[in-house]
C-alpha positions as CSV (number, residue, x, y, z in Angstrom):
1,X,173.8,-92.2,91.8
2,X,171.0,-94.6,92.7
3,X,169.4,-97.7,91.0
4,X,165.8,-98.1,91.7
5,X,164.1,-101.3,91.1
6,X,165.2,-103.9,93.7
7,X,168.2,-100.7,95.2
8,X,165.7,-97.9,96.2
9,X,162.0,-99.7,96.5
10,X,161.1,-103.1,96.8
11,X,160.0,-103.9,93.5
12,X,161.1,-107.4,92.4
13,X,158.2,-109.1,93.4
14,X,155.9,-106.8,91.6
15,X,158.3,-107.1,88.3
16,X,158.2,-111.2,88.7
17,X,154.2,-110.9,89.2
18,X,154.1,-109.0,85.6
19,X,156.2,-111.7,84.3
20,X,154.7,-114.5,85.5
21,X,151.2,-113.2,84.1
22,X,152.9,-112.6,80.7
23,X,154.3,-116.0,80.7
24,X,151.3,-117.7,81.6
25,X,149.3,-115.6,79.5
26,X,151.3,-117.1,76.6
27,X,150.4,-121.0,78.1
28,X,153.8,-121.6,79.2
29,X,154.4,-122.8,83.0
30,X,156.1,-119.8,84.8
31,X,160.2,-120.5,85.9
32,X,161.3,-118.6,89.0
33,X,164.7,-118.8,86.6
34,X,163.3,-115.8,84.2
35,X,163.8,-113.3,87.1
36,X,167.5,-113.8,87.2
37,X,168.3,-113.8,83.4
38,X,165.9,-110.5,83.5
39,X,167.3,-109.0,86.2
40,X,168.5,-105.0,86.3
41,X,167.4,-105.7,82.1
42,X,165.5,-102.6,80.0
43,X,162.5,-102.8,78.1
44,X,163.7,-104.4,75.3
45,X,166.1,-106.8,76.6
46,X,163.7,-108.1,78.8
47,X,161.6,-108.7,76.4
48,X,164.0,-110.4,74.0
49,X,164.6,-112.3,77.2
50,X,160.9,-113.6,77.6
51,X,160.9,-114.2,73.9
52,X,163.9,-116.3,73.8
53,X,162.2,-118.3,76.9
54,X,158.6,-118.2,75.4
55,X,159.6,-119.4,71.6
56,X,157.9,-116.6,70.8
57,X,158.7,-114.5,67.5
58,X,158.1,-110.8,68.5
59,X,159.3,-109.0,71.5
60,X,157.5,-106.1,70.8
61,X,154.7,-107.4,71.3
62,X,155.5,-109.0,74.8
63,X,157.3,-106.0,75.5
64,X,153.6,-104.1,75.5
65,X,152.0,-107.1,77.6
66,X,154.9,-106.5,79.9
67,X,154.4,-102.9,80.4
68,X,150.8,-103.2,80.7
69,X,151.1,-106.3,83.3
70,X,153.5,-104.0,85.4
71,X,151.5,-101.0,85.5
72,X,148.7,-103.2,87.1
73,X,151.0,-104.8,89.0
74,X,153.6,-101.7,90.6
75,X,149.5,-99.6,90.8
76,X,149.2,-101.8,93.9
77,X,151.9,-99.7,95.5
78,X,155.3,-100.1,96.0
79,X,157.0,-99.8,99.6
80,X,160.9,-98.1,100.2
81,X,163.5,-100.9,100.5
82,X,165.3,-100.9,104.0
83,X,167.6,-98.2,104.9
84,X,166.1,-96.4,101.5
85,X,164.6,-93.7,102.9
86,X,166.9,-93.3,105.5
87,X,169.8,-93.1,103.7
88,X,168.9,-90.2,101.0
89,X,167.3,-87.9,103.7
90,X,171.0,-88.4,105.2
91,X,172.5,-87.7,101.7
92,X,170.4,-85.1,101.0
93,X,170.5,-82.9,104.4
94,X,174.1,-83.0,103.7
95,X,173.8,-81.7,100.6
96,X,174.7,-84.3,98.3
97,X,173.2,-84.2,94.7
98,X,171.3,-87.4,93.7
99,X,170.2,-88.7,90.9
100,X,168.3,-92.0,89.8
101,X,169.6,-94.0,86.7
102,X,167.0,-96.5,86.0
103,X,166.4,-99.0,83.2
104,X,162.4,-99.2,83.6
105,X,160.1,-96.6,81.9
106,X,159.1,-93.6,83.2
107,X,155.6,-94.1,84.2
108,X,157.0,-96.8,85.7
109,X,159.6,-95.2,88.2
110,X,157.3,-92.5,88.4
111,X,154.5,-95.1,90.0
112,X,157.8,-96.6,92.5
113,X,159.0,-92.9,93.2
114,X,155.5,-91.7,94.4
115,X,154.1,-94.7,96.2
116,X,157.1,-94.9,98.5
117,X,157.4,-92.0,99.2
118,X,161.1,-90.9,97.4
119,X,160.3,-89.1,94.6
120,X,160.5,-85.7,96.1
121,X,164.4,-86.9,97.2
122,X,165.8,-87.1,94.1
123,X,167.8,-84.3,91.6
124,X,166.7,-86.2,88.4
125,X,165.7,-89.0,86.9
126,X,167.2,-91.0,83.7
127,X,164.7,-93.5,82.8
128,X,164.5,-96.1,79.8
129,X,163.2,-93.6,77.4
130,X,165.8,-91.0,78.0
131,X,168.8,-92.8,76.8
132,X,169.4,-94.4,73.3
133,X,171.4,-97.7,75.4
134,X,169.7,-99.3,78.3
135,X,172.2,-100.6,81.0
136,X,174.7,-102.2,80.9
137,X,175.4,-99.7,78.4
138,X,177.1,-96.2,80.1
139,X,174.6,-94.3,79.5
140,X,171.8,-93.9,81.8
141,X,174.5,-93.2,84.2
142,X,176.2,-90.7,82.4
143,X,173.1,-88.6,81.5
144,X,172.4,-88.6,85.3
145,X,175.7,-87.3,85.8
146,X,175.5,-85.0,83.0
147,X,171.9,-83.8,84.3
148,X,173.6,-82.9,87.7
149,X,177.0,-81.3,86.7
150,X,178.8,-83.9,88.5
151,X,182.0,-85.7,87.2
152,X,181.4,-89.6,87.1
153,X,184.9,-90.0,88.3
154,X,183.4,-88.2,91.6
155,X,180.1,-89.7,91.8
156,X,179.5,-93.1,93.4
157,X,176.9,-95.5,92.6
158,X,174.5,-98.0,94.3
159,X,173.1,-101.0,92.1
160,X,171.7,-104.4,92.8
161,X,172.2,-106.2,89.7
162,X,175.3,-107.3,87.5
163,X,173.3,-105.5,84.6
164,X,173.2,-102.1,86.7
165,X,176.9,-102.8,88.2
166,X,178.5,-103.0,84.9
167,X,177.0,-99.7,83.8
168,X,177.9,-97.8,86.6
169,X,181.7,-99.4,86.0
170,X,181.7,-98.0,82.2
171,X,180.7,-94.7,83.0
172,X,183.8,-94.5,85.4
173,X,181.4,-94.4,88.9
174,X,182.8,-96.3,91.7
175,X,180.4,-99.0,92.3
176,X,178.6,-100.5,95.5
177,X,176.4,-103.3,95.2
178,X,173.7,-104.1,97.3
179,X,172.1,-107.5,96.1
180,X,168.4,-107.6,96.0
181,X,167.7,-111.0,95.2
182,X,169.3,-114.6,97.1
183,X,172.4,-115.2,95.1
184,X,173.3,-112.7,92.9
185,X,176.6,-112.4,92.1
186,X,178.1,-108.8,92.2
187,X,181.8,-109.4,91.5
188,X,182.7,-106.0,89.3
189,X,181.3,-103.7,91.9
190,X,184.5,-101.6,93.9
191,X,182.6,-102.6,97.2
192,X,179.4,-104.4,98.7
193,X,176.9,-104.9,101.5
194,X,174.0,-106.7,102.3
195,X,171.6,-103.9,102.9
196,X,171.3,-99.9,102.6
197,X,171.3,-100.2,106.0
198,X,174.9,-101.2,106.6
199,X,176.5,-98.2,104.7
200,X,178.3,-96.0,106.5
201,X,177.4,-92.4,105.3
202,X,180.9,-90.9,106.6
203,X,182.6,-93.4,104.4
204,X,180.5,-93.2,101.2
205,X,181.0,-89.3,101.3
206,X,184.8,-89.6,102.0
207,X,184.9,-92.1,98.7
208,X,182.6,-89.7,96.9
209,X,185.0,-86.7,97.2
210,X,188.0,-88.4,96.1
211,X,188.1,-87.7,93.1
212,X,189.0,-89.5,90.2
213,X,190.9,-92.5,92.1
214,X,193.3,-92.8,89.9
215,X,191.6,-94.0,87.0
């Protein structure tokens, strides 16, 4: 099970573009600080998040600038993060089922999937819409395992954020994290590298297939 903003495509910069032009759009100087506290966040949280920072008194509202600002923003095109691609044509010719569990909005994903090229790679999809909790909540997780058939006690997942790595945990996935931004802490997850491009396919398989790990 795969993450996708900052895990699969290279999005953060595109996501703190959209936020900067909300913030500023409200007349507030933009803080390289939002992008951690909104890090791996859904819809709404983020937006609560901006609020909070803004002094602003309705999310919903900035939750709309925010989409809109985005779609500009990930329109532009968004490229495959390293070892991406690479690994989920190795997953894949192997056999493996994979799904993306993703806390941004489908139109969203949908613009990431298709401009780099990984859309066609993936089993299904859970985005923000299909799940009544957004991570850290279980649940995008466990709909993507539900939508393949695959036990989440046999499934391992990749995230880049605490938010993503604490979902994968409840839902009972064994977790590697794969920081996307300078400094983020990823204590929970079961494992973690540097880069997509350090896994070791063998290895990831081997963990996959044993089973419930005595949880």
């Amino acid at each position: 099970m795969l993450d996708l903003d900052g895990l699969l495509v290279d999005s953060e910069d595109a996501w703190g573009a959209a936020e900067r032009r909300v913030v500023e759009g409200y007349g507030k100087p933009w803080d390289e600080g939002v992008r951690t506290l909104m890090l791996g966040r859904g819809p709404e949280d983020a937006a609560t998040v901006l609020a909070e920072f803004l002094g602003a008194a309705d999310p919903r509202a900035i939750s709309r600038r925010l989409l809109t600002a985005a779609v500009v923003e990930f329109q532009r095109g968004i490229a495959a993060r390293p070892g991406a691609r690479e690994l989920v044509e190795a997953l894949r010719e192997r056999g493996v089922p994979l799904g993306v569990a993703t806390n941004s909005r489908r139109i969203i994903a949908e613009l990431s999937l298709t401009s780099s090229g990984l859309g066609v790679l993936a089993d299904t999809a859970v985005c923000a819409e299909d799940v009544a909790r957004p991570k850290p909540a279980p649940d995008p997780y466990l709909a993507a395992c539900a939508a393949l058939g695959a036990p989440p006690g046999r499934c391992v997942g990749l995230e880049d954020s605490p938010v993503g790595v604490a979902s994968a945990k409840a839902a009972g996935l064994y977790v590697i994290g794969c920081p996307s931004l300078p400094d983020t802490q990823l204590d929970a997850a079961d494992a973690e590298v540097a880069s997509l491009t350090e896994l070791d396919i063998a290895k990831l398989l081997g963990r996959a297939g044993d089973g419930e790990r005595g949880r």
